[in-house]
BAVEX-301489 format. One line per 10 residues: number of its first residue (from 1); their letters; for each residue x, y, z of C-alpha. Coordinates in Angstrom, 1 decimal, padded with zeros to 4 digits, always signed. Example, Ala and Ser with C-alpha at 12.3 -4.5 7.8 and 13.67 -1.06 7.14 Angstrom:
# residues 2
1 = AS = +012.3 -004.5 +007.8 | +013.7 -001.1 +007.1
//
This chain:
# residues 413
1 = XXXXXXXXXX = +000.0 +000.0 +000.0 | +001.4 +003.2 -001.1 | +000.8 +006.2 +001.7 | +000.4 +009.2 -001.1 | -000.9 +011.6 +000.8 | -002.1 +015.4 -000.4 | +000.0 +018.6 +001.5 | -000.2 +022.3 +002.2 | +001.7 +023.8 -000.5 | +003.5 +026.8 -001.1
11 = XXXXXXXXXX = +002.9 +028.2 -004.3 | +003.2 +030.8 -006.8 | +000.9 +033.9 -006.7 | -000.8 +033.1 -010.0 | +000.1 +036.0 -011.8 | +003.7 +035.3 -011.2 | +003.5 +031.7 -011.9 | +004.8 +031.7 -015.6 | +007.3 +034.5 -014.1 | +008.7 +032.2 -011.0
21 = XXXXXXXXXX = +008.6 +028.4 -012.4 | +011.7 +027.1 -013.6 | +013.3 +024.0 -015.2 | +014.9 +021.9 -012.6 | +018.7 +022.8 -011.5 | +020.6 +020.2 -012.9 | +019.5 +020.7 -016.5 | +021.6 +024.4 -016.4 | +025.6 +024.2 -015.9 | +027.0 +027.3 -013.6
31 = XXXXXXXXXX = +027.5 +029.4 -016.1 | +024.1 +028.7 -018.2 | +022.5 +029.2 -014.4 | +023.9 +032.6 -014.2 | +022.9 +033.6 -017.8 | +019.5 +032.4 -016.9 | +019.4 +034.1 -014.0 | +021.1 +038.0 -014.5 | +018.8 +040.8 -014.1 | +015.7 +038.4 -013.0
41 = XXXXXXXXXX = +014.1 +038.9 -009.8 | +011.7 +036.1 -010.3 | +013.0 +032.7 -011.7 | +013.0 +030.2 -009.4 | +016.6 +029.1 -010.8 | +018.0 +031.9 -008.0 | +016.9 +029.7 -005.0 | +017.5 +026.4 -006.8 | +021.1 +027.7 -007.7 | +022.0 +030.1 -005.3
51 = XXXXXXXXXX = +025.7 +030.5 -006.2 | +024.4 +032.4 -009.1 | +023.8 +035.1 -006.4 | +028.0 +034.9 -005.4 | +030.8 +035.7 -008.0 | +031.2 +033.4 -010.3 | +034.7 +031.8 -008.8 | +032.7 +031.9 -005.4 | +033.0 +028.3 -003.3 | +029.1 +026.7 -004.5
61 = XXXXXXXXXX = +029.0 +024.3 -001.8 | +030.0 +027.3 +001.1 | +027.3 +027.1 +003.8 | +026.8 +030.7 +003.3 | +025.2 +030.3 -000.2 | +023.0 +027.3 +001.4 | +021.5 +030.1 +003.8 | +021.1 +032.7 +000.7 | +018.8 +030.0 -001.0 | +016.7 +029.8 +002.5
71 = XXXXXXXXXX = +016.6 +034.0 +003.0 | +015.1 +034.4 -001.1 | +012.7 +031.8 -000.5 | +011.9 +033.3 +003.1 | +011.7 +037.2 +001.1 | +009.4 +035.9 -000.9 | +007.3 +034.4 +001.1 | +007.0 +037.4 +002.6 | +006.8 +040.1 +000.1 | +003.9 +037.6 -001.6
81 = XXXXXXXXXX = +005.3 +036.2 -004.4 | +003.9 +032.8 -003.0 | +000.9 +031.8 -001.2 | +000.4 +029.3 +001.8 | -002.4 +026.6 +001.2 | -004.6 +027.2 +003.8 | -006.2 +023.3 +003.5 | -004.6 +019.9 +002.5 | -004.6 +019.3 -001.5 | -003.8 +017.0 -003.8
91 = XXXXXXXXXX = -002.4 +019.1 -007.5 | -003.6 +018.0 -010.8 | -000.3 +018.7 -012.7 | -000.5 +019.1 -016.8 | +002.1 +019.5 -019.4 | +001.5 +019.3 -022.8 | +004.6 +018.9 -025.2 | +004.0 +019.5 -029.3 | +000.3 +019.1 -028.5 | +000.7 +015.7 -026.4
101 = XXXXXXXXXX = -000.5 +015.8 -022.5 | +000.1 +013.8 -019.7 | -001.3 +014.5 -016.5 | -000.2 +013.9 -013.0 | -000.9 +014.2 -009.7 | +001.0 +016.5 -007.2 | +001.2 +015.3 -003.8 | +003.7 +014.0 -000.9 | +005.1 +010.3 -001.5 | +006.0 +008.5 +002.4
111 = XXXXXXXXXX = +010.0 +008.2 +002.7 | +009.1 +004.8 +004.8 | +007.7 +003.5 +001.4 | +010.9 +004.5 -000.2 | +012.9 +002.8 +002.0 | +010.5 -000.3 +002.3 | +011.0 +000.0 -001.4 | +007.1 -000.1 -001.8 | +008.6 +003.3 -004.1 | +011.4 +001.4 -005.9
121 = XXXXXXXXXX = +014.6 +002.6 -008.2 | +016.3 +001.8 -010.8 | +019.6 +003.7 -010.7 | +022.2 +003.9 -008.1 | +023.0 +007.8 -006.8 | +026.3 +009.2 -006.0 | +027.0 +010.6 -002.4 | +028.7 +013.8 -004.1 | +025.7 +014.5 -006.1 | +023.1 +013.8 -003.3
131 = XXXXXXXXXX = +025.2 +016.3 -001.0 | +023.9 +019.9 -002.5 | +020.7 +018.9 -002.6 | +021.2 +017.4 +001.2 | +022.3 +020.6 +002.1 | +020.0 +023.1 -000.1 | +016.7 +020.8 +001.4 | +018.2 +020.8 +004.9 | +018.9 +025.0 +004.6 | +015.6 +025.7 +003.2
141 = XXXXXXXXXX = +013.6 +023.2 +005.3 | +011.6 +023.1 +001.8 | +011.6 +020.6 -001.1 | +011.6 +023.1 -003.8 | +011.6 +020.4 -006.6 | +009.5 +017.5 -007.6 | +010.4 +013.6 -007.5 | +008.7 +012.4 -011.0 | +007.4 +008.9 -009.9 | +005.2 +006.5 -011.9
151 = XXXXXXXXXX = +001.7 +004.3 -011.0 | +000.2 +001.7 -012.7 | -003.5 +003.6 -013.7 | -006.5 +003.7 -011.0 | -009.3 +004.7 -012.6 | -010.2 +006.2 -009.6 | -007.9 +008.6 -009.9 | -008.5 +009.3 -012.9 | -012.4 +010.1 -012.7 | -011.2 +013.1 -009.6
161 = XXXXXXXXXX = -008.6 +013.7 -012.4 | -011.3 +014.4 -015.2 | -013.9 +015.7 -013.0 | -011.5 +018.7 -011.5 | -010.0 +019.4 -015.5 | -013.7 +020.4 -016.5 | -013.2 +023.6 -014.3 | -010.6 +026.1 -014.8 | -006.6 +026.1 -013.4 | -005.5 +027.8 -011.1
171 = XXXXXXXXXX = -001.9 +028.1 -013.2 | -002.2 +028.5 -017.3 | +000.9 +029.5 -019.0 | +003.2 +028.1 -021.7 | +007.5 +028.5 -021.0 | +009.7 +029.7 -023.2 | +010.8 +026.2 -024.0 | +006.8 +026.3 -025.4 | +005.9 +023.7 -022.6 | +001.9 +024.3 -021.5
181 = XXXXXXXXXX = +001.5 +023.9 -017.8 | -001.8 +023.7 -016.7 | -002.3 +023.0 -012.2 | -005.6 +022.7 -011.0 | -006.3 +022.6 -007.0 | -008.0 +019.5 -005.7 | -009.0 +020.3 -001.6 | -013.1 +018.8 -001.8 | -013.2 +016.2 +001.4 | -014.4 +014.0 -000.9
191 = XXXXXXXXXX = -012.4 +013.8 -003.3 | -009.1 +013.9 -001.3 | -010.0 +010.9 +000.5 | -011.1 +009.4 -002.3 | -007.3 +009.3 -004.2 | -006.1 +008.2 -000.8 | -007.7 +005.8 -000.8 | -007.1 +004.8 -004.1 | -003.2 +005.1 -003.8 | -003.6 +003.0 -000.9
201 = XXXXXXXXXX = -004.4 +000.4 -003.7 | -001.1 +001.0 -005.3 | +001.2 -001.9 -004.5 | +004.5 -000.5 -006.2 | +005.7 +003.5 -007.5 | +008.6 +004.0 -009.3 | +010.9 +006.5 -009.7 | +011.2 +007.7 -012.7 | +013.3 +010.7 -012.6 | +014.9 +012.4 -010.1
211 = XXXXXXXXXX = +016.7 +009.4 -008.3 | +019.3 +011.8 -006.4 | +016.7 +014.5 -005.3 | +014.7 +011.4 -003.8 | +017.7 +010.3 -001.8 | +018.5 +013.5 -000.5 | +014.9 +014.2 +000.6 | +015.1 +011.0 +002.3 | +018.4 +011.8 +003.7 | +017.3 +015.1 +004.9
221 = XXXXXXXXXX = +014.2 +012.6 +006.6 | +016.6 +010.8 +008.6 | +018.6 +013.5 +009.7 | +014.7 +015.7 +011.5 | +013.9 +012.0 +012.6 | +017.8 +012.1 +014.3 | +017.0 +015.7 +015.8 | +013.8 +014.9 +017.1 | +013.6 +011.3 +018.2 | +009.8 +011.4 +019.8
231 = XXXXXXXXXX = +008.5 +011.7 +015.9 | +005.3 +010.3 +015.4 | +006.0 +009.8 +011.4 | +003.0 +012.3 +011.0 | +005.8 +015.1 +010.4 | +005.9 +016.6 +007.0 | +009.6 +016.0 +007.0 | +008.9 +011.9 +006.3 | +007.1 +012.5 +003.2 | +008.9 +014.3 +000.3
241 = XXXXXXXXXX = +007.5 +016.5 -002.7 | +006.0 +014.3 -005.7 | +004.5 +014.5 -008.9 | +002.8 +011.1 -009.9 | +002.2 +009.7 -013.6 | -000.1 +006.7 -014.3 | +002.1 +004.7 -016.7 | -000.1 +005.4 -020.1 | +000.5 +008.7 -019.4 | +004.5 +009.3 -019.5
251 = XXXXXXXXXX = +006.4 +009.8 -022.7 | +010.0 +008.2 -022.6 | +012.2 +009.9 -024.8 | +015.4 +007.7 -026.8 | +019.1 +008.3 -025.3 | +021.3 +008.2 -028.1 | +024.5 +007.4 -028.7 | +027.9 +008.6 -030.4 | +031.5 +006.8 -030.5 | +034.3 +008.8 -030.8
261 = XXXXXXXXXX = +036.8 +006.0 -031.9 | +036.7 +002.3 -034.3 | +039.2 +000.9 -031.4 | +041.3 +000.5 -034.6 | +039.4 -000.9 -036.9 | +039.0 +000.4 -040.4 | +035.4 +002.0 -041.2 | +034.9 -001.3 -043.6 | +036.1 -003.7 -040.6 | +033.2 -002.4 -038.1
271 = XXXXXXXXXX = +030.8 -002.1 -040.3 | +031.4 -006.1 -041.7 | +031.5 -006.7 -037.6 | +028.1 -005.3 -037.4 | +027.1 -007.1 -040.1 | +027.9 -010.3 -037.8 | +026.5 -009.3 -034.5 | +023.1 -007.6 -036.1 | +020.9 -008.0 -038.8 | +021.8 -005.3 -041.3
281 = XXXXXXXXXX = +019.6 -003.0 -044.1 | +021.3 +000.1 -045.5 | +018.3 +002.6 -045.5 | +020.1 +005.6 -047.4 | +020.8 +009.0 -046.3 | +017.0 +010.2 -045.0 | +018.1 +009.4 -040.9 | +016.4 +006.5 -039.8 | +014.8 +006.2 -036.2 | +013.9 +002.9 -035.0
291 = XXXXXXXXXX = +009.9 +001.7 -035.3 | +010.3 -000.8 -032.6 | +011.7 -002.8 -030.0 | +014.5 -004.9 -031.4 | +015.7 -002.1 -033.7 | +018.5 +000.0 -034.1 | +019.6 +003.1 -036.3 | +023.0 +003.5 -037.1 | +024.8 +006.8 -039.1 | +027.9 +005.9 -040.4
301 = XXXXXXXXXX = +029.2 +008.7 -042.5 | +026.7 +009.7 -045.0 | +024.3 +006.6 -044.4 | +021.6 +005.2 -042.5 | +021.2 +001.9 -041.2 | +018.9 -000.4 -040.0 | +019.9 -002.7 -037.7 | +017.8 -006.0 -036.3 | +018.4 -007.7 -033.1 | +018.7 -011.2 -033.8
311 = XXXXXXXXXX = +016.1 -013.3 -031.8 | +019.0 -015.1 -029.3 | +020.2 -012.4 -028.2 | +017.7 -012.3 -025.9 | +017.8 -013.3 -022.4 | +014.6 -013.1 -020.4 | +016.7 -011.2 -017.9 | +014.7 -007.6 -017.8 | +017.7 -005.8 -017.9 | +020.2 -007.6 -020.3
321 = XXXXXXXXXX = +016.9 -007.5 -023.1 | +016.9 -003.8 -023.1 | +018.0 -002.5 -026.2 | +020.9 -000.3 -025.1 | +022.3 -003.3 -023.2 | +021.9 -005.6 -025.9 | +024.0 -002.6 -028.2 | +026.4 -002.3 -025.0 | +026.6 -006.0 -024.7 | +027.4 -007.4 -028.1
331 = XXXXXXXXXX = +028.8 -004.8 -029.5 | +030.0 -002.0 -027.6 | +032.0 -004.2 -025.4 | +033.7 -006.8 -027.5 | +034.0 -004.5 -030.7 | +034.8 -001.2 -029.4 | +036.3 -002.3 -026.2 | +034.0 +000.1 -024.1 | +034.1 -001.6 -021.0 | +032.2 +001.0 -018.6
341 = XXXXXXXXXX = +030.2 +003.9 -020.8 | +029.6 +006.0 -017.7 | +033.3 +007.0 -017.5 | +035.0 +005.9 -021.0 | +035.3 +009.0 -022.6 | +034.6 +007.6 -026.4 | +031.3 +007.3 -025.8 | +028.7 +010.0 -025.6 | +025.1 +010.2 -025.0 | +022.6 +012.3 -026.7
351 = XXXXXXXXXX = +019.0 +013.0 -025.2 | +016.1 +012.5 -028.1 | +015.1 +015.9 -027.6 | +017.5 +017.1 -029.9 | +016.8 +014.6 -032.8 | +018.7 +012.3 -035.4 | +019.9 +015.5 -036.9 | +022.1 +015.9 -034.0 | +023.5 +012.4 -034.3 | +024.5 +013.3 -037.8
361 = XXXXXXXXXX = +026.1 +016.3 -036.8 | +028.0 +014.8 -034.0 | +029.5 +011.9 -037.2 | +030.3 +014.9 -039.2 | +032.2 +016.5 -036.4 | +033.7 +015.0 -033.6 | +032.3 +011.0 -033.3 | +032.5 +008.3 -035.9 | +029.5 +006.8 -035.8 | +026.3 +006.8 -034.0
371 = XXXXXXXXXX = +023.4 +005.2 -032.9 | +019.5 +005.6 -032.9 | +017.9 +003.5 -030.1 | +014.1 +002.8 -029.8 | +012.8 +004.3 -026.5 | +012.9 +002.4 -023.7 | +009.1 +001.2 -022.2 | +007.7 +002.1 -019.3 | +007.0 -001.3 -018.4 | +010.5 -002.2 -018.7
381 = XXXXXXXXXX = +011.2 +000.2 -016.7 | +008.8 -001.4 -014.1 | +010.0 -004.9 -014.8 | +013.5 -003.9 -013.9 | +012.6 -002.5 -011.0 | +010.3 -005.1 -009.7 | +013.4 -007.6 -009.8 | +015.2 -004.9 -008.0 | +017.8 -004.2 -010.7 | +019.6 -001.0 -012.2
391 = XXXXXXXXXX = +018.7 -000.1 -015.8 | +022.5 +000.8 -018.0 | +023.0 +004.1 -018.2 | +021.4 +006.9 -020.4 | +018.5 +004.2 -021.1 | +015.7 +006.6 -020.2 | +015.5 +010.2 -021.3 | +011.6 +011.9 -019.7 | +010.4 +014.8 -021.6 | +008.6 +017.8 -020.5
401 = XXXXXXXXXX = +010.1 +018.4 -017.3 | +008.2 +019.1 -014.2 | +008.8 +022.9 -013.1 | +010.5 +024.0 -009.9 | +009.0 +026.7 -008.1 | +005.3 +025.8 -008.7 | +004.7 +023.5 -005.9 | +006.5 +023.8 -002.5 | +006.8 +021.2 +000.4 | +007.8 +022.7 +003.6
411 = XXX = +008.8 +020.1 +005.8 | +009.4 +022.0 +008.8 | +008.9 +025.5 +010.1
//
């Protein structure tokens, strides 16, 4: 049973909603956060990256620009940029992307569930990664930015879903990235219990982006539970800021690839290697993105190819059948001798945001070849999850991104 449970929120005054909300922090390196951010008194960014307030050779992880990202949010507050929910409420979150919504429910997730893994993962986080956002959650006593997790449907949910979308949002604005989000308020008795109940229901959520600000909001859990060891678990500080999908609702995005180096092969020697690891159909010079599982464009110099996993390559094992393992496996590994993608540096990953164009562009500048993958399903995302394995990395790239700013959990006065 899933404990989803709906929260007082702090939230943007809705004529400064479209003004406030930003994309989350780690899409923006520093100095893309300080572009973002000069001469703008609004953007969420400031509190999310509050170094961007300190000169730009300025220690980011100094305690003092911690306690800058807790005195904005406090200002604000208080000069009414944000209101205080004044009743528990659940958030009807929608973004709509090239005319295609999904729709999800804003609430707080339980950290006990996360660490009963009734909310399960499927990455592994690093402690130097979890550590800002330790220390920014733990400084602000807020969760300023939204786990994304995943549900299989209740159509339970889904009728409170409908019924509150026939009435107008409380936040209506489309981002410069031309990303529509849409919030409606749902605080009817009623109808609150109601989704309780039915996330009650819920038997597993998954995480399915966000993995290090999870672990730091549980962290930050731990460390209140430390401090104040007659908890009750009632505390807003065990639950942690959420936004939750039902599974036919969430696009998954291909992660791409592009190899740098042949590992001394001749062009004509990898490609005839292909030829024996995959099925092989040269499709021209119109790029080529895979229609299915089992597929796999590859650009090599001016041409497209179509490349078929062979049926015993398969496994059963939900993690070794995934496409980009399969690639990684079979022919990564052995061919180009990449051993560990996450650190070789002749591999590089490209998010399917930014299309096969930029896969040829990357061939026709710095990589050799590159490859198209089909996008990983969210039920194999599930699947790996339920048999408590890791997916490879880059196998899961979530387009539109939830906002930071719009919905604010204050875990502790």
């Amino acid at each position: 049973m899933a404990k989803i449970i709906p929260f007082y929120a702090v939230r943007p005054r809705a004529d400064l909603a479209d003004k406030i909300a930003a994309l989350p922090y780690d899409v923006y390196n520093r100095k893309e956060a300080y572009q973002k951010v000069l001469d703008d008194q609004y953007s969420f960014l400031r509190i999310d990256r509050p170094e961007t307030q300190f000169p730009a050779d300025y220690d980011m992880y100094a305690p003092e620009v911690y306690e800058k990202a807790r005195d904005m949010l406090g200002d604000m507050i208080r000069e009414g940029y944000f209101v205080q929910e004044e009743k528990r409420a659940y958030y009807v979150y929608e973004l709509v992307m090239n005319g295609r919504s999904q729709v999800g429910i804003g609430a707080c997730a339980s950290v006990d569930d996360y660490e009963n893994q009734i909310i399960k993962k499927h990455e592994n986080t690093r402690a130097d990664k979890e550590a800002d956002r330790i220390r920014h959650v733990d400084a602000c006593s807020a969760q300023t930015g939204p786990i994304f997790l995943a549900y299989r449907r209740r159509e339970g949910i889904e009728q409170e879903v409908c019924k509150i979308r026939k009435t107008p949002p409380v936040y209506d604005f489309t981002a410069e990235d031309d990303i529509t989000h849409r919030v409606w308020i749902i605080d009817d008795a009623d109808s609150v219990e109601k989704i309780q109940r039915e996330f009650e229901q819920v038997h597993s959520v998954y995480i399915a982006d966000g993995h290090h600000r999870c672990a730091s909001a549980v962290r930050v859990s731990q460390m209140r539970r430390e401090a104040h060891p007659d908890y009750t678990g009632e505390e807003e500080f065990n639950y942690f800021l959420s936004v939750l999908f039902p599974d036919d609702q969430l696009m998954i995005m291909d992660y791409n690839r592009v190899i740098k180096s042949f590992n001394g092969y001749s062009e004509a020697e990898f490609l005839e290697k292909v030829q024996g690891i995959f099925g092989t159909e040269r499709m021209g010079s119109e790029p080529y993105h895979p229609q299915h599982k089992g597929e796999i464009g590859m650009y090599l110099r001016d041409t497209w190819y179509r490349l078929t996993v062979k049926e015993e390559c398969y496994t059963g094992d939900p993690v070794a059948d995934l496409d980009v393992a399969v690639l990684q496996r079979d022919l990564l590994e052995p061919v180009l001798g990449i051993l560990d993608p996450k650190v070789d540096q002749r591999i590089d990953f490209v998010g399917g945001i930014r299309g096969l164009k930029e896969l040829e562009r990357r061939v026709h500048t710095d990589a050799k070849v590159a490859f198209a993958m089909y996008p990983t399903d969210i039920h194999e995302l599930f699947a790996v999850s339920d048999a408590g394995k890791l997916m490879p990395p880059k196998s899961t790239w979530f387009e539109p991104k939830l906002r930071s700013g719009i919905l604010i959990h204050k875990i502790e006065e």
